[in-house]
C-alpha positions as CSV (number, residue, x, y, z in Angstrom):
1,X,8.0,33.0,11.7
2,X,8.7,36.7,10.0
3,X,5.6,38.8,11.9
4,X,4.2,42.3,10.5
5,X,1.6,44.1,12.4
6,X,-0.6,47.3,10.6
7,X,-2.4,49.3,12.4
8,X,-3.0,53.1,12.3
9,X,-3.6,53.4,16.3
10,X,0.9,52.7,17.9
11,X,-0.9,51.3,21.1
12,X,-2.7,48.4,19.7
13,X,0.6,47.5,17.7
14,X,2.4,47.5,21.2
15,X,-0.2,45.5,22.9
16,X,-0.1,42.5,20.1
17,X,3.8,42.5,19.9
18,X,3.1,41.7,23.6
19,X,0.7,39.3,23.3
20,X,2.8,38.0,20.9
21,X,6.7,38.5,22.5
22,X,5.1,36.8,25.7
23,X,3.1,33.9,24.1
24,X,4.0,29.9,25.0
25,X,4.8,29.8,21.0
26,X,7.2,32.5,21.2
27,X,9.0,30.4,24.3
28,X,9.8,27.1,21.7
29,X,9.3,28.8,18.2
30,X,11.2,31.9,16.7
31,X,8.4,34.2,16.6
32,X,10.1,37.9,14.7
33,X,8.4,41.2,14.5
34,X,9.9,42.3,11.0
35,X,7.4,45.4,10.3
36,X,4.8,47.9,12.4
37,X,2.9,49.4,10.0
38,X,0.4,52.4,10.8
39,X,-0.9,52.4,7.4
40,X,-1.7,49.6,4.5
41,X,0.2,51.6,2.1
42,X,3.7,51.5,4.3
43,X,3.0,47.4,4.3
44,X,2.4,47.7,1.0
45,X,6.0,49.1,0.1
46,X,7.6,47.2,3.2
47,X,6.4,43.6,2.2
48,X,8.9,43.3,-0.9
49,X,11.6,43.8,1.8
50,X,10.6,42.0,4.7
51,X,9.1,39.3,3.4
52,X,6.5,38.2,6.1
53,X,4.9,35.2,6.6
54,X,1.9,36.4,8.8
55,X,0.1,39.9,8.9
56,X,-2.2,41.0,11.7
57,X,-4.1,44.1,10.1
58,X,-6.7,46.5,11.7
59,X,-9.6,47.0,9.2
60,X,-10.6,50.5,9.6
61,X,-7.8,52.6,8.4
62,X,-7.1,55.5,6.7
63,X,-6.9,55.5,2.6
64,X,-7.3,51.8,2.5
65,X,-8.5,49.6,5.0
66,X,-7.9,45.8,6.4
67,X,-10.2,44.5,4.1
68,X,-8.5,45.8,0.9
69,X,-5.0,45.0,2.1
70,X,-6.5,41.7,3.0
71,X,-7.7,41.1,-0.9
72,X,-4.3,42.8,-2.4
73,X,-1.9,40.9,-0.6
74,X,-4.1,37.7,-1.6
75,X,-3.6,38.4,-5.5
76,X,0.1,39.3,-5.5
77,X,1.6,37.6,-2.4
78,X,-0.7,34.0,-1.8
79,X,1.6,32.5,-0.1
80,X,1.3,35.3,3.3
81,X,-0.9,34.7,6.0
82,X,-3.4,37.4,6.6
83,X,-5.7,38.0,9.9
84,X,-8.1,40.6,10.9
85,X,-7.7,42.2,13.9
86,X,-11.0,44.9,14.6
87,X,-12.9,46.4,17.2
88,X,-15.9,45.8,15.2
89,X,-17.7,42.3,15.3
90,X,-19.9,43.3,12.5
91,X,-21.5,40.1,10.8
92,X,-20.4,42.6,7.0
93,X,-16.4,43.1,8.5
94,X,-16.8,39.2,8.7
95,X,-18.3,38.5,5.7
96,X,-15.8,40.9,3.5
97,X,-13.0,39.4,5.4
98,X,-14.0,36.0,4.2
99,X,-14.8,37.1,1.0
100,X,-10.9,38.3,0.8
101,X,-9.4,35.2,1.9
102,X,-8.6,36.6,5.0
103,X,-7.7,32.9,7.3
104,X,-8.6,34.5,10.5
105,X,-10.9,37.6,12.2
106,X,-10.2,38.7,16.0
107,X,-11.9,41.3,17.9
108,X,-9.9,43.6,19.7
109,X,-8.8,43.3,22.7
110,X,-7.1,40.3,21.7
111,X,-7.0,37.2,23.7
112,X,-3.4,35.6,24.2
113,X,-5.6,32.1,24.0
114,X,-6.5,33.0,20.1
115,X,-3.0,34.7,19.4
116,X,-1.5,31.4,20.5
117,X,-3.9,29.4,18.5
118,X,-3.3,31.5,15.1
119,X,0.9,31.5,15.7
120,X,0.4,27.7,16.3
121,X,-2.0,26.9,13.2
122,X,-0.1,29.4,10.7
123,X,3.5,28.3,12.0
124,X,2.2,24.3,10.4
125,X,0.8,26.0,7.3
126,X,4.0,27.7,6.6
127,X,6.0,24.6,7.8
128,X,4.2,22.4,5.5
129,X,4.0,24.7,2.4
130,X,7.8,25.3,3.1
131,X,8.2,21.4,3.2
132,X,6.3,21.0,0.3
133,X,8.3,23.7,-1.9
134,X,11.5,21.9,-0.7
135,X,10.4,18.1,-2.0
136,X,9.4,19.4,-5.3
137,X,13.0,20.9,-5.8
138,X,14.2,17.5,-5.0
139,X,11.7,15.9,-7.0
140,X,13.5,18.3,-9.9
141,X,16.5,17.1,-8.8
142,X,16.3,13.6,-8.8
143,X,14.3,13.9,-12.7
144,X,17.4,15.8,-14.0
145,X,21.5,15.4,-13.6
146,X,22.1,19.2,-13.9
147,X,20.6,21.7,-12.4
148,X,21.0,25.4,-13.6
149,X,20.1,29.0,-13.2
150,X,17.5,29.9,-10.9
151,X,16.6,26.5,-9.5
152,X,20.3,26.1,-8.4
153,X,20.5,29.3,-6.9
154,X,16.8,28.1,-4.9
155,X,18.5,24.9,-4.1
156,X,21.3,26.3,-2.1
157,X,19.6,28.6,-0.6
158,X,16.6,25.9,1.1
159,X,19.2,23.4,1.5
160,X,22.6,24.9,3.4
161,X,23.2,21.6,5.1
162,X,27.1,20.6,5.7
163,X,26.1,17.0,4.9
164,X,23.2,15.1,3.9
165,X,22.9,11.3,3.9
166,X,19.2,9.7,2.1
167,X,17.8,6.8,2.5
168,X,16.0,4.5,-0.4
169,X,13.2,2.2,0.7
170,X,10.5,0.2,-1.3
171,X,6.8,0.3,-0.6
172,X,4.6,-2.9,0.2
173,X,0.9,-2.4,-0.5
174,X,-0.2,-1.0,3.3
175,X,-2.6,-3.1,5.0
176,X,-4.5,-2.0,7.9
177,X,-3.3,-1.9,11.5
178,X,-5.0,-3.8,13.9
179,X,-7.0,-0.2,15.2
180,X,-8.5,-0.5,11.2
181,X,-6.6,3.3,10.8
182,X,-5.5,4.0,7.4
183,X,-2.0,3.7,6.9
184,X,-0.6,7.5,7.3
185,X,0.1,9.9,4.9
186,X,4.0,10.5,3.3
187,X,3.9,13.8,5.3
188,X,2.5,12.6,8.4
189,X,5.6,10.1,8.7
190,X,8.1,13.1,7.8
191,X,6.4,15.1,10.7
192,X,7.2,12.1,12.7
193,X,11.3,11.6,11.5
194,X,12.1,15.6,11.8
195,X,10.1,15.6,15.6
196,X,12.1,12.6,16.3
197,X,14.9,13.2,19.3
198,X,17.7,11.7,17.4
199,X,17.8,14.8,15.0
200,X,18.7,17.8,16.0
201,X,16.2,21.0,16.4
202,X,17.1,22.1,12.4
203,X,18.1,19.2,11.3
204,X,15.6,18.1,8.8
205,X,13.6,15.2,6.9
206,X,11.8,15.2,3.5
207,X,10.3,12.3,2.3
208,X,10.4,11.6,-1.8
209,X,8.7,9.0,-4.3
210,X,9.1,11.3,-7.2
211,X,6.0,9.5,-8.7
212,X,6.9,6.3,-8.1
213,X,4.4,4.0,-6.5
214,X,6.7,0.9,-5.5
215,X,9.8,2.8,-3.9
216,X,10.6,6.3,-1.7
217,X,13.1,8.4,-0.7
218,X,14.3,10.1,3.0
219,X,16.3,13.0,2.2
220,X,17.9,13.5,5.9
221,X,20.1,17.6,5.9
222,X,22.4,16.9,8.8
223,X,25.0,18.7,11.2
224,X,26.0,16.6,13.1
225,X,27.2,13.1,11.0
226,X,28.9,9.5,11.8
227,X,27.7,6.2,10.5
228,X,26.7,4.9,13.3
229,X,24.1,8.2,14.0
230,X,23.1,7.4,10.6
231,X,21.9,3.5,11.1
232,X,20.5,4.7,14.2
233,X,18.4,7.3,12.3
234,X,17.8,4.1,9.8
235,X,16.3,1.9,12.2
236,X,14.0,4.6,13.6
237,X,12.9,5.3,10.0
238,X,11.8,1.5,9.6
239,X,10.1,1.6,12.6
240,X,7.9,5.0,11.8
241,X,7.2,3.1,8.1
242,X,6.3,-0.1,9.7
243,X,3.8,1.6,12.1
244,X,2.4,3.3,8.4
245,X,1.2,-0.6,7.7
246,X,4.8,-1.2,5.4
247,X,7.5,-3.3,5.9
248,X,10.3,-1.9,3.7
249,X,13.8,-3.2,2.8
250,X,16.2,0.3,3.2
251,X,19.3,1.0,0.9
252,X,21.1,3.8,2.7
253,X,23.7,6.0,1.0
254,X,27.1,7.1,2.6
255,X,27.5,10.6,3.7
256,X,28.1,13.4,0.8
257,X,28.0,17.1,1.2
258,X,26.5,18.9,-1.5
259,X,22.7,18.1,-1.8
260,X,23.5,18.4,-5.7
261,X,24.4,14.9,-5.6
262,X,21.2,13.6,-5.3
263,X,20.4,12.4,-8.5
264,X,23.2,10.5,-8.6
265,X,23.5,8.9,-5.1
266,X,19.8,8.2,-6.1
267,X,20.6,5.3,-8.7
268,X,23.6,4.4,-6.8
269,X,20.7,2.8,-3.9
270,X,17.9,2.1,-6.8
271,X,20.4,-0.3,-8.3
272,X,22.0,-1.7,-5.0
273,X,18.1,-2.2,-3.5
274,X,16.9,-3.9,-7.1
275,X,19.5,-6.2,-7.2
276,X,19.0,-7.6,-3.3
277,X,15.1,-7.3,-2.9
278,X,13.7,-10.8,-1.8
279,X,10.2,-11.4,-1.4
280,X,9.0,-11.7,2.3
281,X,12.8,-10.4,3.2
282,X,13.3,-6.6,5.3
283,X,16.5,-5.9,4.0
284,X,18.9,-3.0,5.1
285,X,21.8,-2.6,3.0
286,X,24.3,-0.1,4.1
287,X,26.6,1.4,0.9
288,X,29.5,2.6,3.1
289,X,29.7,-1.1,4.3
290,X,30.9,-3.1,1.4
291,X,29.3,-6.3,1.2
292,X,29.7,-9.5,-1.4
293,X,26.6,-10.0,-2.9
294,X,26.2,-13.8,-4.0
295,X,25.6,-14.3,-7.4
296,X,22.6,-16.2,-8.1
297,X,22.5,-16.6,-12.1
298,X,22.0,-20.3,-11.5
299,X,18.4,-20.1,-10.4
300,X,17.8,-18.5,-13.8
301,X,15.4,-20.6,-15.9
302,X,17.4,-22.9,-18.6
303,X,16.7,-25.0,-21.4
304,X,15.6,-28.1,-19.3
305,X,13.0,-25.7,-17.6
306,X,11.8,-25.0,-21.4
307,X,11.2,-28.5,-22.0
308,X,8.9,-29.2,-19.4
309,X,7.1,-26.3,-20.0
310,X,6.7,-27.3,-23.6
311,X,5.9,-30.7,-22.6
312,X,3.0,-29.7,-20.6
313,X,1.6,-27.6,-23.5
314,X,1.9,-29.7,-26.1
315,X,-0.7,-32.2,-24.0
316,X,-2.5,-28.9,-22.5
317,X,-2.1,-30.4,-19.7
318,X,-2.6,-26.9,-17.5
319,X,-2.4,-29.1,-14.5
320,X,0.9,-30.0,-15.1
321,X,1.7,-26.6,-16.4
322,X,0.6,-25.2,-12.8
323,X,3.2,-27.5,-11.1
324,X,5.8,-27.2,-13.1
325,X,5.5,-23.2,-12.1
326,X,5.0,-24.3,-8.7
327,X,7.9,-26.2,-8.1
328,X,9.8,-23.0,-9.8
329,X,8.7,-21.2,-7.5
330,X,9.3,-23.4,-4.3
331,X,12.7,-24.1,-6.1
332,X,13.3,-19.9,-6.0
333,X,12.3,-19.5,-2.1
334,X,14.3,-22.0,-0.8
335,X,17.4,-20.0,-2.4
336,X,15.8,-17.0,-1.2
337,X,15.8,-15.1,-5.3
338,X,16.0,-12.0,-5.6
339,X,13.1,-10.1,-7.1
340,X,15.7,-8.9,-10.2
341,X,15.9,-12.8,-11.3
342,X,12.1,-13.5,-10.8
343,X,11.5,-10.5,-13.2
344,X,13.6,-12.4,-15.7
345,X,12.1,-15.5,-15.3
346,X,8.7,-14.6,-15.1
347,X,9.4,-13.0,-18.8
348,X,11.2,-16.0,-19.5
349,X,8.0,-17.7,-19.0
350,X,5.8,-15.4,-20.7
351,X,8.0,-15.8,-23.7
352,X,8.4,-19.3,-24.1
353,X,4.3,-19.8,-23.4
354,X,4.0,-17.2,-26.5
355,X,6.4,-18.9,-28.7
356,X,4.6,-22.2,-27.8
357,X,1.3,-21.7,-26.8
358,X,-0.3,-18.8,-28.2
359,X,1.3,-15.4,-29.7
360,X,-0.3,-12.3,-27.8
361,X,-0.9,-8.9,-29.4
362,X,2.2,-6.5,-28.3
363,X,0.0,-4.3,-26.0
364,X,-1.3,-7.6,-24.3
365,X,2.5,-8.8,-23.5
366,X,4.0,-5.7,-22.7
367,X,1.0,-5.5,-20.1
368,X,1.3,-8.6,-19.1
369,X,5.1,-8.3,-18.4
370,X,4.5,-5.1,-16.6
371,X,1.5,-7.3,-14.3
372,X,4.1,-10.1,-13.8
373,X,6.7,-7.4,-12.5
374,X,4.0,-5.5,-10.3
375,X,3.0,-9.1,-8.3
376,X,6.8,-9.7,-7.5
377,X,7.0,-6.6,-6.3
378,X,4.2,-6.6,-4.0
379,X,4.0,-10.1,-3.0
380,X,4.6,-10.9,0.6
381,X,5.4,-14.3,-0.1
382,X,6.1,-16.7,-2.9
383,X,3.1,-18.7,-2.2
384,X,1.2,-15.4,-2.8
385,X,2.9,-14.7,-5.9
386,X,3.0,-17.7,-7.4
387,X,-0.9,-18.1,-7.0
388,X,-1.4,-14.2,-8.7
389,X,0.9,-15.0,-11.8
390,X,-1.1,-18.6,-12.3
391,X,-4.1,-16.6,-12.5
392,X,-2.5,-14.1,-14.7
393,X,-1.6,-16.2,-17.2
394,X,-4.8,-18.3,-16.9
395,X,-6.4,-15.0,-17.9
396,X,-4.3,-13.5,-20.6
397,X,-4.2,-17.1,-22.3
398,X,-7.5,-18.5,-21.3
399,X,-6.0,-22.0,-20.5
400,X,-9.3,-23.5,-20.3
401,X,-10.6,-22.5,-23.6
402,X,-8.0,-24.9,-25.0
403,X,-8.1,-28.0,-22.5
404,X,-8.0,-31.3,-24.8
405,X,-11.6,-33.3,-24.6
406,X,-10.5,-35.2,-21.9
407,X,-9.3,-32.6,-19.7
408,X,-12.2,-30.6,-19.8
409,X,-14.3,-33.7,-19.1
410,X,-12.1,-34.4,-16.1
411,X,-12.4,-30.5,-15.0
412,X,-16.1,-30.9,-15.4
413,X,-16.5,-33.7,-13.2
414,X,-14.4,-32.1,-10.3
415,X,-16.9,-29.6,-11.0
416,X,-20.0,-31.2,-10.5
417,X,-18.3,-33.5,-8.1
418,X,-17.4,-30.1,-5.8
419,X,-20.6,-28.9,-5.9
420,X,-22.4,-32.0,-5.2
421,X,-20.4,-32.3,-1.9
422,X,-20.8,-28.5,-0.9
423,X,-24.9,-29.1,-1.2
424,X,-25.0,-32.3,0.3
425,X,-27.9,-31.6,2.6
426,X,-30.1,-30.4,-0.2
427,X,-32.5,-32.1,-2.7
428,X,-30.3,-32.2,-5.3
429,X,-31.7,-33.8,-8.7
430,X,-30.2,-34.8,-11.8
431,X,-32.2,-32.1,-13.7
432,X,-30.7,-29.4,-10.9
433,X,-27.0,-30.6,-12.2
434,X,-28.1,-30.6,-15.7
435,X,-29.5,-26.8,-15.7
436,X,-26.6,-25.8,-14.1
437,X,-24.0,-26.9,-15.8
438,X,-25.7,-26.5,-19.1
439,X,-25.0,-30.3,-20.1
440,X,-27.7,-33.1,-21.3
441,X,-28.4,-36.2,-19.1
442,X,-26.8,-38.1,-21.9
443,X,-23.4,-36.1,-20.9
444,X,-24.0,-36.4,-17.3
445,X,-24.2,-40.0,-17.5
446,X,-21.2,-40.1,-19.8
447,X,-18.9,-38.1,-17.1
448,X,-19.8,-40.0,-14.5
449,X,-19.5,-43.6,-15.9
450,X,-16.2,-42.4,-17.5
451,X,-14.4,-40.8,-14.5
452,X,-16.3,-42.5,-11.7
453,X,-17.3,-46.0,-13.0
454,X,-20.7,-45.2,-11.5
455,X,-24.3,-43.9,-12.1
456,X,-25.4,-40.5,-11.3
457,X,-27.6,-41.3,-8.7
458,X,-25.2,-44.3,-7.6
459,X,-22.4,-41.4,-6.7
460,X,-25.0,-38.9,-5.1
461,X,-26.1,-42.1,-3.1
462,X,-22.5,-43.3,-1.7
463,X,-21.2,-39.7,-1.2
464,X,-24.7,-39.3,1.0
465,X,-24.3,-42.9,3.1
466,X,-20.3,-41.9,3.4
467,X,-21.1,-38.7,5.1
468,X,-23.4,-40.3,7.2
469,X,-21.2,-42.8,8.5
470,X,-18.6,-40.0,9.1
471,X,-21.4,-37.9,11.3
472,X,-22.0,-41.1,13.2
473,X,-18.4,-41.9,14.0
474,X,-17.1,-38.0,14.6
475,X,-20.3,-37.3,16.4
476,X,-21.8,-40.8,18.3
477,X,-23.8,-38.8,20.1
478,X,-25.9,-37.5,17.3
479,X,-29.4,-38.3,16.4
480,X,-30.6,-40.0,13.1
481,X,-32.7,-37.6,12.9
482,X,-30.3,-34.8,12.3
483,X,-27.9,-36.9,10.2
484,X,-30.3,-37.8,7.8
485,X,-31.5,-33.9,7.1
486,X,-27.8,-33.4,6.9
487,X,-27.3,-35.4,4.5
488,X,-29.8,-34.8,2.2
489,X,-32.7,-36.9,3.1
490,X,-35.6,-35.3,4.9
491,X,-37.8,-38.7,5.3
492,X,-36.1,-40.4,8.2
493,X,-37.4,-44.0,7.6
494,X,-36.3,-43.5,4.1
495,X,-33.1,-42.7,5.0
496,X,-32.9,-45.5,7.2
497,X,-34.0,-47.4,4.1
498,X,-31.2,-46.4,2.0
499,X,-28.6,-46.7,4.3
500,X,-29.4,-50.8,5.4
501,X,-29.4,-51.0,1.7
502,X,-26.2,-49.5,0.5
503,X,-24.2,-50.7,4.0
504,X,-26.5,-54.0,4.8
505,X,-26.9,-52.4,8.4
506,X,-29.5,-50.3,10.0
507,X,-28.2,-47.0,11.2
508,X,-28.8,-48.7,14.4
509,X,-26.7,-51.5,14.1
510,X,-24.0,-49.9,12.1
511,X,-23.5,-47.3,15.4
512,X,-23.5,-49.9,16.9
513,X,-20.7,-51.9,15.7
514,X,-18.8,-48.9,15.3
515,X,-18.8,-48.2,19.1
516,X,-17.8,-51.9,19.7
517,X,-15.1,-51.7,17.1
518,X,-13.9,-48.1,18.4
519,X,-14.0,-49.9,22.3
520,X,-16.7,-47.2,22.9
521,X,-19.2,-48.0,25.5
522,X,-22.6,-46.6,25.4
C-alpha cells in the first residue's frame, strides 16, 4: 500500500509514519511511505508521480486546507483513499469532511488501534477495486481475440505472471446450506482460493463468468507450476464451490505463459466441458491428460422414435405421449448422455411435435428451445428434467385443450375421482361436485356410469365402506366412533347402517371376523 502523509507541522508526520512503520499491518502487509507533504499544494504536484493509494491529511493548513485537498483529490483522483487527521473534533470539520468524501476523520494524537483499523479497511478496498479492474480486463479479453493499444499495454502490466493455468466450471442453480446462508458471493470465493495455503503469497486468483449465468472461469497467475500442483489447486477449488451450495464439473486447461491466450484456451475448455457434461455427474476433465471420449451418437433420437411420437398424437393420447418421453429419458440415464445430445434431442422433439401437432409462432419456439436447453442444464437429475420439459410442452402446446372426448372424459373422472378421495371425511354432495367442476348431474352421471359402471352416490358409498374397512384392519384398536367421522359420516348409527348394508356385517361383527381371520386375539 503506496502511503502519503500532508501535514504543515514535520513532527506529526514523524509520529504517524511511526504509528504506521510499527503497526501489526505493517508486520504482514507492505505498508510504503511514498510522500511527506507539509503543504496540499506539494501533494498536489507529487500525486501524479507517486501515485498513492491512501492520504492522511491535516485540515488546518496554510493556503488550502485538509478539507479542500480532501474534495480535489475526490474529483480528479476517485480511486485514492483520503482521511482526516486534526486536532479539532469540531462537529463542522466533521461535517465538511463528510461532505468531501473524505472515508475517515481522526483526532490527533492518533491511536495505533484506529491507524490499524484504517490500513486494514483501506488495504481490502484497494485489494478488491484492484481485483475488480483486473477481471474486467479479462472479461475484455475473453469477448475479443486481439487485444491492442492501451489495453495490451494495461494487460501486461496487471498480469506479469511466468505462467498461468484457468480453470472452466459450470454453475448449478445454488441451493441453501443446511445453516439457511446464502450461497456466497463470486468474490467472496476468490478471497477464499488466493488466501488458500497452496498458492503462494503473490500468486493470485480471479474468478470470471463474463455474463454468463450457467458457467465460470478461475484465472489462477502462477510462479511456481507442475500438473500435479495444478489438480491439487483443482480439487481445492471444487471444494470452496461446493461449500457456495454448487456442485460443478471443472475442465482445466494445460499450463501456457502469456495471459494473452485466454480467449482462446477459453473455448478450448467451453467445448471440451459441453461435450462431456452429464446430468447429476461432477466431472473433472484434465486437457493436458488426453482422454478418449466415447461417442454416443446412438442415443440420438431416430426415425423409430418419430413414429411413436406420431402415433401418440395422432390419438392425442398425451398419456402415452408422456411415456414415450419417459422412457427416453430413462433410456438416456442409463447410458449416462451427455447434456450436448439431450440439447439435440429435446429439439428433436420440439420439432417433430411442431411438424405434427401444432406449428408455434417463431418467438414461441425459439423460446421454447432456449427453455428446453436451460432445464438440461440445471437439472440435477433426469427425473427432474424430464418432469420440467413435460410441463413445458404441456404449456407451450396446451395438450389438454386438444384431448379427444374420451380422454378428457377419462381425465375428468380421475379428477373427480382424486378429489373425492382427498375429502373423504367431509359431507360431500352431488351438487358440491357439480359446482365445482362446472358439469350438470346429467354429465356426472354419464362419467361415472361410463368409466366406473356405477352411480354417483354408489362410488361415494364403496370408496366410504372401503376406507372404513382399511381403518379397522390397520388400526383394530380404533373406535367406530372415529372411523365413521373419518369417513364421512357424522351419525354413528347411520353409519353402522350403511356399512351392514353394503358388507352384510355390522362393524362389529366385520372386526370381528377380521381379527379371527388375521389370528388376532382380542
Amino acid at each position: 500500500m503506496r502511503i502519503m502523509i500532508v501535514d504543515d507541522e514535520p513532527f506529526y508526520i514523524d509520529h504517524l509514519k511511526e504509528v504506521i512503520v510499527n503497526s501489526s499491518f505493517s508486520a504482514s502487509e507492505e505498508a510504503l511511505i511514498v510522500a511527506e507533504c507539509i503543504s496540499a499544494n506539494l501533494a498536489i504536484e507529487a500525486i501524479p508521480a507517486v501515485q498513492p493509494d491512501l492520504i492522511f491529511t491535516d485540515i488546518r493548513m496554510q493556503s488550502m486546507n485538509g478539507i479542500q485537498l480532501a474534495s480535489l483529490i475526490c474529483e480528479k483522483w476517485p480511486h485514492i483513499i483520503v482521511v482526516i487527521v486534526s486536532g479539532y473534533s469540531s462537529f463542522d470539520y466533521a461535517r465538511d469532511a463528510i461532505r468531501a468524501n473524505v472515508d475517515d476523520y481522526l483526532v490527533k494524537p492518533v491511536d495505533s488501534y484506529a491507524i490499524e483499523g484504517i490500513l486494514n479497511k483501506a488495504s481490502a478496498r484497494i485489494n478488491k477495486e484492484a481485483y475488480v479492474r483486473q477481471q474486467q480486463l479479462l472479461n475484455e479479453l475473453l469477448d475479443k481475440k486481439q487485444i491492442e493499444g492501451n489495453t495490451l499495454s494495461i494487460l501486461k502490466q496487471c498480469f506479469s505472471y511466468p505462467t498461468y493455468n484457468v480453470f472452466y466450471y459450470n454453475k448449478q442453480t445454488p441451493s441453501l446450506n443446511k445453516e439457511n446462508r446464502p450461497p456466497q458471493t463470486e468474490y467472496e470465493i476468490q478471497q477464499q482460493l488466493s488466501q488458500h495455503p497452496l498458492l503462494l503469497k503473490e500468486e493470485r486468483a480471479w474468478i470470471v463468468s463474463n455474463n454468463n449465468p450457467k458457467y465460470g472461469f478461475i484465472v489462477l497467475g502462477l510462479f511456481q507450476c507442475d500438473y500435479q500442483r495444478i489438480k491439487n489447486i483443482a480439487a481445492e477449488c471444487i471444494q470452496i464451490i461446493e461449500g457456495s451450495g454448487n456442485k460443478p464439473s471443472m475442465a482445466v486447461s494445460p499450463i501456457f505463459n502469456e495471459i494473452t491466450q485466454l480467449h482462446q484456451i477459453a473455448h478450448q475448455l467451453h467445448d471440451e466441458l459441453y461435450h462431456q457434461l452429464v446430468i447429476g455427474q461432477s466431472k473433472n476433465i484434465y486437457l493436458f491428460e488426453h482422454s478418449l471420449v466415447q461417442e454416443k451418437s446412438n442415443l440420438l433420437l431416430n426415425s423409430t422414435d418419430e413414429k411413436k411420437l406420431v402415433i401418440a398424437v395422432d390419438k392425442k393420447d398425451w398419456k402415452l405421449l408422456k411415456k414415450v418421453i419417459n422412457h427416453w429419458f430413462e433410456q438416456w440415464e442409463q447410458h449416462s448422455c451427455p447434456n450436448l445430445i439431450l440439447h439435440k434431442n429435446c429439439k428433436q422433439t420440439l420439432q417433430w411435435l411442431e411438424k405434427y401437432f401444432r406449428t408455434l409462432d417463431p418467438l414461441t419456439s425459439i423460446t421454447t428451445e432456449k427453455a428446453m436447453e436451460e432445464i438440461i442444464d440445471y437439472a440435477y437429475s433426469y427425473q427432474k428434467a424430464v418432469v420440467d420439459i413435460w410441463s413445458l410442452l404441456s404449456n407451450v402446446f396446451r395438450f389438454e385443450e386438444h384431448e379427444s372426448n374420451s380422454n378428457k372424459g377419462l381425465h375428468l373422472i380421475e379428477q373427480i375421482t382424486d378429489y373425492l378421495a382427498a375429502n373423504l371425511s367431509e359431507a360431500i354432495a352431488m351438487t358440491h361436485v357439480m359446482d365445482r367442476f362446472q358439469i350438470s348431474s346429467t354429465h356426472l352421471g354419464t362419467l361415472f356410469r361410463k368409466h366406473l359402471g356405477k352411480t354417483f352416490v354408489e362410488y361415494l358409498t364403496t370408496l366410504r365402506i372401503d376406507k372404513a374397512k382399511e381403518l379397522m384392519r390397520i388400526h383394530p384398536d380404533m373406535p367406530f366412533k372415529e372411523i365413521s367421522e373419518i369417513t364421512g359420516y357424522t351419525d354413528r348409527h347411520y353409519f353402522t347402517k350403511v356399512f351392514k348394508l353394503v358388507t352384510g356385517k355390522s362393524p362389529t361383527d366385520y372386526k370381528e371376523q377380521l381379527l379371527q381371520d388375521e389370528g388376532i386375539e382380542d
